[in-house]
N, C-alpha and C positions, 0 to 999 in steps of 0.2 A: 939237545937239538930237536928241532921240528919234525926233522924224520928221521925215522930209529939211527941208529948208527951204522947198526948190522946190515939194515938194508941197504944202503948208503955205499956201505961195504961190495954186497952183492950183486948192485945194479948190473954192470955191466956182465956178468953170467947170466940176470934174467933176458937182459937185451938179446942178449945170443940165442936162448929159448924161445924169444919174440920172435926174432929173423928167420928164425929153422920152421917158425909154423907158417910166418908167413910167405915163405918160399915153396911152404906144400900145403896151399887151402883145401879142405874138402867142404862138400854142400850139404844143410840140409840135418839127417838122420847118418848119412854116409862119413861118417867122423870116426873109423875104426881107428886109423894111424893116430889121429890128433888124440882120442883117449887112450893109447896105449903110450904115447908121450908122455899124456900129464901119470898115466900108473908107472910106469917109470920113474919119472921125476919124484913120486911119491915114496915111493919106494928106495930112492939113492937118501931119503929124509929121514928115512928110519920109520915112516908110518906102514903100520900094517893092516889096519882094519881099513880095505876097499875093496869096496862092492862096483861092482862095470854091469851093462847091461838094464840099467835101470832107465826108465822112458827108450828103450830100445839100445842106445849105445851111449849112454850119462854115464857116467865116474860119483861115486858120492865115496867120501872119506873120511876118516874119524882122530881128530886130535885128541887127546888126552890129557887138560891141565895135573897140576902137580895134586889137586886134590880135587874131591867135587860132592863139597859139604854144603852146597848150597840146589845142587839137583839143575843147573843151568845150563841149558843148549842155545847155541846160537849160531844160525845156517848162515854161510857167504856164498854166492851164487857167483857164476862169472859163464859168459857161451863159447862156442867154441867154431860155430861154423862160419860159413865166407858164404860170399857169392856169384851169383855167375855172370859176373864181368871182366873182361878183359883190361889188363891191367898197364896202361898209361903214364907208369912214374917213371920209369928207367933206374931205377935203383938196382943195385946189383947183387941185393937179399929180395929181386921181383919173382912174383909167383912164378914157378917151373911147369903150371900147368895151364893150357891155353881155353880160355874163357873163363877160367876161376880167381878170384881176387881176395885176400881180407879188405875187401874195401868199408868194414866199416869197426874195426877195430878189434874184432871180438879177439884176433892173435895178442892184443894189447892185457883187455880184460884176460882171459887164462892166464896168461906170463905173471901179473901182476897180484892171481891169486895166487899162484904158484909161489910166487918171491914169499907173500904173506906166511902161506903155509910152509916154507923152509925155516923161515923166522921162528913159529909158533910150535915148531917141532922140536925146534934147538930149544927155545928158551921157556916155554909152560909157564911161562906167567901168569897162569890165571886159573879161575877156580871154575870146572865144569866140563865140556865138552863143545870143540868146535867139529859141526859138518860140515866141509867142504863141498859145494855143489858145480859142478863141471857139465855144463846143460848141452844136449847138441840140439838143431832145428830152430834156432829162434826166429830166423829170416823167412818167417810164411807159416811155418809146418808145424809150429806150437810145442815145440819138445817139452816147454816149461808144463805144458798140459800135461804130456805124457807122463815126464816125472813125476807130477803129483797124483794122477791115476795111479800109478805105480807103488803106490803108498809112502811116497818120499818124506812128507811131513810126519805120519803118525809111526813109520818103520824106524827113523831113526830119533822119534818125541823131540822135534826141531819147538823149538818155543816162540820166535822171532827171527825173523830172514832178512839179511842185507845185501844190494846188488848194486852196482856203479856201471856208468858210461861213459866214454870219452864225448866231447863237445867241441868240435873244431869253435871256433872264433872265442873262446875264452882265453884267460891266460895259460898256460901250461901249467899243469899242477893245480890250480884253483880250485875252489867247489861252490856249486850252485845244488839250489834243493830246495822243494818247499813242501809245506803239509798238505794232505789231500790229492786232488787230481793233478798229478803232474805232465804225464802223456795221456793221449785218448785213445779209445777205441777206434780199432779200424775192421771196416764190414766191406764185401766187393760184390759188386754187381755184374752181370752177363745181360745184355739184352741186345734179342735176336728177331730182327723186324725181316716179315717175310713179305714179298707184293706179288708181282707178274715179272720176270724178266723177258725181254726183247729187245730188235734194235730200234739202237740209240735216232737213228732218223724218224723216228717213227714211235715218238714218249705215246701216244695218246692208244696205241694200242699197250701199252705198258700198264702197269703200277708201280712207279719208283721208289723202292724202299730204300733209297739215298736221299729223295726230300723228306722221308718223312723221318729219317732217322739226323739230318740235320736241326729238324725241328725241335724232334726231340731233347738233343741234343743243349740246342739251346733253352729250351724249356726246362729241363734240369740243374740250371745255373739259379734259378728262379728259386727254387726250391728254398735257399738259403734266407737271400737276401728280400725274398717277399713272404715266407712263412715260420721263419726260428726269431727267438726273442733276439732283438739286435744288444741285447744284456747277455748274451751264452753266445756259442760257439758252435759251432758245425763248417764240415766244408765237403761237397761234392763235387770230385773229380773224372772228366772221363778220361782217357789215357791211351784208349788206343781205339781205331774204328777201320772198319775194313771187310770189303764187300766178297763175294765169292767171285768175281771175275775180276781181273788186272787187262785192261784193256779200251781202246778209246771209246769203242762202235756199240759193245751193249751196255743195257742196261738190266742190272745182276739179277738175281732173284729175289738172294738175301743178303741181309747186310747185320752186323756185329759191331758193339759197342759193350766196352770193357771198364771199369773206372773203379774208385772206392770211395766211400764215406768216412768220413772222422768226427767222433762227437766226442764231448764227457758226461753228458750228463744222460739217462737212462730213456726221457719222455719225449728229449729233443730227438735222440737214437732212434726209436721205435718211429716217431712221426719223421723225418728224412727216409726211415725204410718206408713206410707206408705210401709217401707222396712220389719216390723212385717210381715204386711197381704203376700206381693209377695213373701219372703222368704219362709212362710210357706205354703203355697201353690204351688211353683214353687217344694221345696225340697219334700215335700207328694209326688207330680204328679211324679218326677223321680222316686220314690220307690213303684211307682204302686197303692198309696194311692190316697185320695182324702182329702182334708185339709177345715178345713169351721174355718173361726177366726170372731169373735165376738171381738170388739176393743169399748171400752171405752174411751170417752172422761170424766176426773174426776177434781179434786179442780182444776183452774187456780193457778197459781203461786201468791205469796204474795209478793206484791211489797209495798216497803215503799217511803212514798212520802218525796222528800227531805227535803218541811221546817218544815214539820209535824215529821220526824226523829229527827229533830236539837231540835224542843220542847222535844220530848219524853227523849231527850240527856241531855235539862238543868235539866229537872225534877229528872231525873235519879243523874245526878250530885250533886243535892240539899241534897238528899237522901242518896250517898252511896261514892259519894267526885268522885273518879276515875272510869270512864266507859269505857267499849270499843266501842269508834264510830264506826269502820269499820271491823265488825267479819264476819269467814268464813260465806259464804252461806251456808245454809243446803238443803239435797237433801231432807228432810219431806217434808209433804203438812200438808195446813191448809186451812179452810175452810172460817174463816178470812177472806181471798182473795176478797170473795164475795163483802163484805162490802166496803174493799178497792177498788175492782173496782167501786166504787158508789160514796164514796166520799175520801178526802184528807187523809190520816191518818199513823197512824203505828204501829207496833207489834214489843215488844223488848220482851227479853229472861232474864228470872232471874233464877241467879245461885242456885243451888239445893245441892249444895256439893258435897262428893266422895258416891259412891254407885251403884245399879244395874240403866241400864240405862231404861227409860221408856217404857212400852209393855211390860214388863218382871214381872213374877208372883212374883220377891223379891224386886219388888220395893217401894222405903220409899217416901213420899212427909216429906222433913224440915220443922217443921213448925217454926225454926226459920227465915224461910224467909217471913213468913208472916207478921212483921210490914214494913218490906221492900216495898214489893207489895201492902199490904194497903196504905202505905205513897207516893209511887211513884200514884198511880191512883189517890190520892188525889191532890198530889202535880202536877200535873197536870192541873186540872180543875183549881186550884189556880190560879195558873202563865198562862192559855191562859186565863182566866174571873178573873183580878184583879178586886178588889171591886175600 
């Protein structure tokens, strides 16, 4: 069969370890309970080599094939945090904590490596060793980074790393992937335009740092579609705007404008930063403002490595028969990236079915796609460490 048996078997005990996290999300770095779940869980497997505490509160864990005459490691990654939205579905396994949600699957990915790793504990099919990576922070805070500060890749001689996503509007269980850039970079901007505030009857003894942050505003739309190769990709978003007074009669002092960037490629990246800062400062300075921007640099882009995609592509195949090798790029970021720049590897996308798309307070994670993603991370370590 396409998915192991055992998993098949198992499903519905990983579904329950689904439901149980995603009824108690944590955010962030703050994922104590969610990794002493997955070291438990480790530990009811019979594994004993886990390390906790790594990028501040990560799980990294060590399977043991039946031999390892070949000197082969190969890292499966999965995250573990939520975020802080209030959760919308009414489901009756819905988060018990108020403004926190897995709304974007990550309770799916851990469950799913989890199932992998009970699989791969029971049955050592293969020759070498699998690390387990259980990341916390992927939603902003870069945990994937800290882990690898932490010596993650060269403490445990990982040689190749694989990590999976859920993808609302695919079929359930499918797999999409391609080589190279798959997600982008995302970078966030602050800019904080200062004028005169006074009242509102009375603009001309003002400086309105609300026209001129309109302007800018709009001048930052520009950016794209009058200066990036319309061949590449970028996109600038602003996202939120909002002055220091809430009221009809004045006009503010200062005014705040929040957004982020997404590119792939490294020269469009740098030129979007550089046209951000001098737009918004060039257009403040016309309107008698003064402009200060705050520029983030955030996740690098996730590149998938070619031969490392082609495995991730058989495994996927074994699993689900027809995949898509070469799917659009997405403009998300992931923090993944990190890892990927360290060593060989790749991140493929598994189908979520029809529903609300992820970040969204009505979002469902399938958990029929959970023998999928258990079978594919298995079937993985299989086919690169044949016994």
């Amino acid at each position: 069969m396409p998915i192991k048996n055992r998993l098949a078997e198992t499903h519905a005990e990983i579904t329950n370890w689904r439901r149980h996290l995603h009824a108690h999300p944590e955010l962030g770095f703050d994922v104590e309970n969610t990794a002493q779940f997955v070291v438990d869980r480790l530990k009811d497997f019979g594994i004993t080599d886990i390390t906790t505490g790594i990028g501040r509160t990560g799980v990294v864990a060590v399977i043991e094939g039946r031999s390892d005459t070949a000197g082969r490691v190969v890292g499966l990654r999965a995250d573990m945090d939520a975020l802080p939205i209030h959760e919308a579905t009414g489901l009756d396994y819905a988060s018990t904590v108020p403004g926190k949600m897995h709304a974007c699957g990550h309770d799916g990915h851990t469950s799913m490596l989890l199932g992998a790793a009970q699989y791969l504990a029971e049955t050592r099919n293969f020759d070498g060793k699998v690390v387990l990576i259980f990341q916390p922070a992927e939603e902003g805070e870069g945990g994937g980074r800290e882990m690898v500060a932490d010596g993650l890749m060269d403490r445990w001689g990982i040689q190749e790393v694989y990590g999976m996503h859920n993808e609302p509007g695919r079929p359930t269980g499918s797999f999409a992937i391609r080589p190279g850039p798959l997600l982008a970079a995302a970078d966030a901007f602050t800019v904080e335009i200062t004028g005169k505030g006074g009242h509102a009857a009375a603009p001309h003894e003002a400086i309105d740092p609300n026209v001129a942050a309109a302007h800018v505003l709009l001048g930052l739309q520009s950016i794209v579609s009058r200066g990036v190769d319309p061949l590449k990709s970028a996109v600038v978003s602003v996202c939120a705007l909002h002055s220091d007074v809430d009221t009809h009669n004045v006009i503010p002092h200062v005014t705040r404008m929040t957004g982020t960037v997404r590119a792939w490629e490294e020269d469009v990246r740098a030129y979007v930063q550089d046209r951000v800062i001098a737009l918004a400062e060039g257009t403040a300075a016309a309107h008698g403002c003064v402009a200060k921007v705050e520029y983030q640099r955030g996740y690098p882009p996730t590149v998938n490595s070619d031969r490392q995609t082609g495995y991730a592509i058989e495994a996927a195949r074994a699993v689900a028969g027809d995949v898509i090798e070469d799917c659009d790029p997405i403009m998300a970021a992931e923090d993944f990236s990190y890892m990927l720049n360290e060593r060989p590897g790749a991140y493929i996308m598994i189908g979520n079915g029809d529903g609300a798309m992820v970040h969204h307070p009505e979002y469902q994670f399938d958990d029929e796609a959970i023998p999928a993603g258990s079978s594919w991370y298995a079937e993985i370590v299989e086919q690169r460490m044949p016994v």
